[in-house]
N, C-alpha and C positions, 0 to 999 in steps of 0.2 A: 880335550877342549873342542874339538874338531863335529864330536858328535854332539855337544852342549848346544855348540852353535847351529847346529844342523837341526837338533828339536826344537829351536828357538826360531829359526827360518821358516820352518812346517807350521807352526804353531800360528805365526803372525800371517803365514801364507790361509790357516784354515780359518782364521778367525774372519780374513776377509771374506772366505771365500763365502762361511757363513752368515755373514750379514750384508751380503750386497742385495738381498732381496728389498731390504730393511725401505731405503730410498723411494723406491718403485711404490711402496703403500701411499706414499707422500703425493703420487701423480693421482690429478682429478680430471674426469671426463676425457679422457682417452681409454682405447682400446687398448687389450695388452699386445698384439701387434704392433702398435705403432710405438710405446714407449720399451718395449724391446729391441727395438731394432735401432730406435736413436740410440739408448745405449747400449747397443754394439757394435753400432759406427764408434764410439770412444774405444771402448774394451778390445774391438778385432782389427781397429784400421786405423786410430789415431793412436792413440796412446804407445801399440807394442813397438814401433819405429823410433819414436821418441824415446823410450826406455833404451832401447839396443844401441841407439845413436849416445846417446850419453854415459851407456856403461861399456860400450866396444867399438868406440869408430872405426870406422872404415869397415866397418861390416857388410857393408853393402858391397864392397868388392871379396869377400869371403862368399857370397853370397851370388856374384857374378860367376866366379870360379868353381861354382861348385858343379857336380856332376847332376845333369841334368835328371837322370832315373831319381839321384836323394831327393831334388828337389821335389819332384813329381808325386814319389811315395812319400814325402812327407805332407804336403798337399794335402794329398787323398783320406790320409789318416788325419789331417785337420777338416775335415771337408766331412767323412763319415762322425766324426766328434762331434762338428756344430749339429746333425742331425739328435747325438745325444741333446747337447746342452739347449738345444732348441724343445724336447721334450721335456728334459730336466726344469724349463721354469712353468711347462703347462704341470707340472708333476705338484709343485710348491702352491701353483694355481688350485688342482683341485682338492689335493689333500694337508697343505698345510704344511712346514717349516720343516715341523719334526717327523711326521710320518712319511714325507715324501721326500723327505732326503735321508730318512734310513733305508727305505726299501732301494731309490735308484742306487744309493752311494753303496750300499751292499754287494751287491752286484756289480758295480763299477769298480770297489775294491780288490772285489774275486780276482776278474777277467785282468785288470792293470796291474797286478802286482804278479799274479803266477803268470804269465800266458809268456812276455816276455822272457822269463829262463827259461823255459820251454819251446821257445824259440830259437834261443842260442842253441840249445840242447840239438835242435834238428840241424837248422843252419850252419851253428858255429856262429864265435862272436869275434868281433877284430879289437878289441880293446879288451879293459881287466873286467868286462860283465860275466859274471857265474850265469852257470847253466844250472840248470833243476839239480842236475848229478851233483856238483859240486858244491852246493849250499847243503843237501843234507848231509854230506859227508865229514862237513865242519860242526865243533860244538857250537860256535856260535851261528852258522847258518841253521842249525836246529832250535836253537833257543828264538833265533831273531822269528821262523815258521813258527813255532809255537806263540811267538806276538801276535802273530796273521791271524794265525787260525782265534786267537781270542777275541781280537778284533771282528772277525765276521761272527761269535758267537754273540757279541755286543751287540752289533747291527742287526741282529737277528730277533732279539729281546729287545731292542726299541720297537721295531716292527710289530714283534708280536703287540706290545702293548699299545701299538697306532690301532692295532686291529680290536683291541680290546675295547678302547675307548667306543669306536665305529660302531659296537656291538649295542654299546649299552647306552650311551648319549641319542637321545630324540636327534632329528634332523635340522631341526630348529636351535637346537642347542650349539649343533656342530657349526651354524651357521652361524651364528655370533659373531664368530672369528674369522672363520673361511665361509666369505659369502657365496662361493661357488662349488663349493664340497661336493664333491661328486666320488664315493669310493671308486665304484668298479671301470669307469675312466680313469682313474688317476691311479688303479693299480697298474693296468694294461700301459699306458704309456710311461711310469714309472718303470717298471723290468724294461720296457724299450730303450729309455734313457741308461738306466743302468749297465745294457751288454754297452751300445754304440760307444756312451763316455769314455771309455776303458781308451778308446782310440788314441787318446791324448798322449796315457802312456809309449801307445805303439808308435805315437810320432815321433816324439823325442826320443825313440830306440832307433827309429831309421832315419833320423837327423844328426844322428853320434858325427858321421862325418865332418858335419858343417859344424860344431862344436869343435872338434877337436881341430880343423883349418878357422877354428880364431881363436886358440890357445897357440896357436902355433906362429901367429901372428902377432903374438906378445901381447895378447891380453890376459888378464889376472882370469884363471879356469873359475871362477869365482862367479864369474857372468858369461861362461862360454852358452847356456842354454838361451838367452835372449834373441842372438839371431835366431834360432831355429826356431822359436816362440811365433817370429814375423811371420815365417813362412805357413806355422801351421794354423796359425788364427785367421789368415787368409784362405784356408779352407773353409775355418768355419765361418768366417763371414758369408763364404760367398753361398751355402746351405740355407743359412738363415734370412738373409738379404731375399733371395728367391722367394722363399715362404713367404715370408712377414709380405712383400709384397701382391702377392698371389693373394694372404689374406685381407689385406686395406682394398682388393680392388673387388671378391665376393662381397665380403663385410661393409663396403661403401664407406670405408674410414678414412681414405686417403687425406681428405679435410683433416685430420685432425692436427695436424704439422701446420697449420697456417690458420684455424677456425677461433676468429677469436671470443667467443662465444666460451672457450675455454683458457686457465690460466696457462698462459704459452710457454712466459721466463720460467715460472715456479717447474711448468712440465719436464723443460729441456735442462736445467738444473739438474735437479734429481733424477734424473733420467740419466747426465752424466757421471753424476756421485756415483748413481748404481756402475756402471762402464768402468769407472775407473776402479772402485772397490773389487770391481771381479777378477780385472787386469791384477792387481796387484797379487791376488792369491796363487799366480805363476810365476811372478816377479821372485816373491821370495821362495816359491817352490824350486825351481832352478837355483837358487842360492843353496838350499840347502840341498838337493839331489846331487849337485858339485861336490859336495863335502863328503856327503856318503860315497858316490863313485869314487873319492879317492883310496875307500877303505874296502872297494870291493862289494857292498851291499846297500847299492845305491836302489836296489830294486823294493827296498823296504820302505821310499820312499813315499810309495804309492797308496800305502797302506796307512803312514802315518797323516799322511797328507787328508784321506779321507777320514781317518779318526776324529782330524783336532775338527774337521767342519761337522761330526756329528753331534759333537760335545757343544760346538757352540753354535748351530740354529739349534738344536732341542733343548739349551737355554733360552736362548729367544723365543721359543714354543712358548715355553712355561711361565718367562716377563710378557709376551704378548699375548697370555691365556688359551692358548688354546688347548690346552687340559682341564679347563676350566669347568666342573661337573665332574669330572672324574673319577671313581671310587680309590680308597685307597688301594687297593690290589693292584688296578690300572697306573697308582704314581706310584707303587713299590717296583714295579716292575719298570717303568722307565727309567727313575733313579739308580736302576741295578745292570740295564742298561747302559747307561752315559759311565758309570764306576766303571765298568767290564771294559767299557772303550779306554779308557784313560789308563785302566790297570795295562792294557797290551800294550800302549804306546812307552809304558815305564820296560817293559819285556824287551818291545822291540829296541829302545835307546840301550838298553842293557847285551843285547844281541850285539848291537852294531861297537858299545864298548867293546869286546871281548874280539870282535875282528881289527876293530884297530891295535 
């Protein structure tokens, strides 16, 4: 039941995480600075205290208590993340929903799903996390890797077929969709996005602490990840906040948070729909990472986590056309794609049955 609910938490977690772009199309005449960063004042600084307050009070003295090094490296690993996810929406910028969230999520899968047991592996881990040793020495830590590794063959084959499309669509065509298309930008910053993101895993690996002192404090482990959430979305505000600002003050957009020249209510809306929708794709990721940690392969989390969001922006690709010209070779091959993703995530649930 435990792992039901655990691909059911991923799943609702991916799905937001997949369409919080969706709102953001809704904003007119601002920059994408500026309706970035309002919703990330919701998604980094309003919303995750609110969430934590209401599924773990007193968490803020879990969080008072804590060792000041946790707090710091977790920080830091929120703080190098907002650099990813700051990349990660110029990525969706110039290449589009689905190309630009297989290539960075490809690589954000790699780096956040193995690096951590390989971590333990050098370090040593203080709780029940496997090391690299120990997961392949289990049938099911092999089966659940053999998830993994399908899943990046998935993300590898949307890719390619991102690159396909890029090949054979006029520039104008591509443009339809993504008025800003720009490949060889939005490849370069995409693998950028892709290593940095990966951090998010490493935060909530050096936040185990502070998890485990609000289980300890009688709260249901069910929402032990939401303090540590505060701390690490505080890093990445404070990356992003810098930029976005840096850019309203070259770019001369600062105006656009007050110009009424543009629709202000409808901006800061949708601006917070998107904030909140993104917030939630950790809400329930931490729901279901609890579940898996209880079984020992919590680190497959990371993996499932980036499957269910490839599956659903590169459906939203495909409702919001941007395949749209495409030969069929180019939609055989995404189709076989998004399958491949979907097929590992039935792997990896089936891995993680077999260690429960």
């Amino acid at each position: 039941m435990q792992v039901i609910l655990g691909l059911l938490y991923h799943f609702i977690g991916g799905a937001a995480s997949g369409s919080f772009y969706i709102p953001y199309s809704k904003v007119k005449k601002w920059s994408w600075e500026s309706y970035w960063i309002v919703g990330g004042i919701f998604s980094w600084l309003l919303v995750p205290p609110l969430g934590a307050w209401l599924t773990a009070p007193g968490y803020t003295e879990v969080l008072a208590n804590a060792e000041s090094s946790t707090l710091l490296y977790t920080y830091m690993m929120g703080l190098l993340w907002g650099i990813g996810g700051l990349t990660f929406g110029l990525s969706m910028r110039y290449l589009g929903m689905s190309l630009g969230m297989a290539i960075a999520l490809g690589l954000c899968s790699a780096f956040g799903t193995l690096i951590p047991p390989i971590f333990y592996e050098i370090f040593g881990s203080q709780g029940n996390e496997k090391t690299i040793t120990e997961i392949f020495s289990t049938t099911s830590g092999q089966v659940t890797l053999f998830g993994v590794f399908l899943c990046l063959v998935g993300i590898a084959i949307c890719g390619k077929a991102g690159i396909m499309k890029e090949k054979e669509m006029p520039d104008e065509q591509k443009k339809e969709s993504i008025k800003e298309f720009n490949f060889s930008k939005g490849i370069l910053v995409a693998t950028f996005s892709g290593i940095l993101s990966a951090f998010m895993a490493f935060g909530y690996a050096t936040g185990k602490p502070i998890a485990e002192a609000t289980v300890a404090s009688g709260i249901d482990p069910l929402w032990q990840n939401n303090p540590v959430l505060v701390v690490i979305l505080l890093g990445g505000l404070t990356s992003n906040f810098i930029w976005c600002v840096y850019l309203n003050f070259r770019n001369k957009t600062g105006s656009d948070y007050t110009n009424p020249q543009t629709p202000l209510l409808r901006n800061y809306f949708f601006s917070a729909v998107a904030g909140i929708t993104w917030y939630l794709q950790f809400f329930f990721y931490g729901m279901g990472e609890s579940l898996f940690a209880e079984s020992g392969v919590g680190f497959t989390s990371w993996t499932l986590h980036m499957a269910f969001i490839i599956i659903i922006s590169n459906l939203w690709g495909i409702y919001l056309k941007e395949w749209k010209g495409a030969s069929k070779k180019t939609m055989f091959a995404i189709v076989l794609g998004i399958s491949t993703v979907i097929l590992s995530t039935v792997v990896v649930g089936y891995g993680n049955y077999l260690a429960e």
